[in-house]
N, C-alpha and C positions, 0 to 999 in steps of 0.2 A: 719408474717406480712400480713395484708389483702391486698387485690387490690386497694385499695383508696389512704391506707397510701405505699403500693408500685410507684402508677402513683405518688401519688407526688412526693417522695424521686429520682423518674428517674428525672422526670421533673426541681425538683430542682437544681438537679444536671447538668443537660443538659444543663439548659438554667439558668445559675448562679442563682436563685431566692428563695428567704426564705419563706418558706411554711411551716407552724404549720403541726401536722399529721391530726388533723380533720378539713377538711374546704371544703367548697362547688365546686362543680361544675363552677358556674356560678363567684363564687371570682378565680379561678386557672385560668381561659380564662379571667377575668379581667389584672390579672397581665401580663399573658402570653401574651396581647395583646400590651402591655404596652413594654413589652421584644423586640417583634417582631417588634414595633416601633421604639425601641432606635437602633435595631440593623440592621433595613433601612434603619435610617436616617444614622448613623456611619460607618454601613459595610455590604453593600446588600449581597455581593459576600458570606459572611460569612452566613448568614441568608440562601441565597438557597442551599449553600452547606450542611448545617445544614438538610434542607426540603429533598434533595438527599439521605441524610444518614438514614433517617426517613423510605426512601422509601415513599415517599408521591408522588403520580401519578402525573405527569407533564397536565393533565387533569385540576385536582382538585384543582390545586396551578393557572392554567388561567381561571379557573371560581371564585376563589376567588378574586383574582384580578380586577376582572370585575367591580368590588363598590368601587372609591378611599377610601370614606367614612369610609368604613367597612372593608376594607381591610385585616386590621392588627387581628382585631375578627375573620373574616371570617379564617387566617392562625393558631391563636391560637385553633380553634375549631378543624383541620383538624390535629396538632398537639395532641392534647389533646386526640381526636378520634383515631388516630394510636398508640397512646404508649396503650393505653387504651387495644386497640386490639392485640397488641405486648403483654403484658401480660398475659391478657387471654387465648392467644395461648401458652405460654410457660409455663401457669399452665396447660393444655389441655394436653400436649404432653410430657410434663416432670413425668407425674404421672405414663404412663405405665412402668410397669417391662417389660424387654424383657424376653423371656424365655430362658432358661439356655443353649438350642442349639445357640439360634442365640446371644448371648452374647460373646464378644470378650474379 
């Protein structure tokens, strides 16, 4: 599985949403923003908890907020940007062998 069709299949999964394997960038922060809408308007508490688990900098979740406007793009980007980065990392660090002393 590549990293594209990985970040969706997390994403899908995370944030309940139906995502084809090939589909853009700029459509997955469409939806996701859509997500992050229904589940402000429904259940805030659940949405930051959600940002918590992400590990999404408490930072970056009050600068996004800063544009009522945009708000909810602005949370889907910062979403979309850490799982992105969570993967990457875990292709990174999953591929070395350890060597046969330091293996338990």
């Amino acid at each position: 599985m590549n990293t594209d069709q990985e970040l969706n299949a997390v994403l899908s999964h995370s944030f309940d949403l139906e995502l084809p394997d090939t589909v853009s960038k700029e459509k997955i922060i469409e939806v996701l923003s859509w997500r992050v809408e229904k589940l402000l308007a429904a259940n805030p508490d659940q949405l930051f908890s959600m940002l918590y688990r992400l590990d999404i900098s408490e930072a970056k979740i009050k600068t996004a907020m800063f544009n009522d406007e945009v708000f909810a793009k602005n949370i889907a980007v910062l979403i979309y940007e850490r799982q992105l980065e969570k993967i990457i990392s875990r292709k990174h660090f999953t591929g070395d062998i350890p060597d046969d002393d330091l293996a338990w």
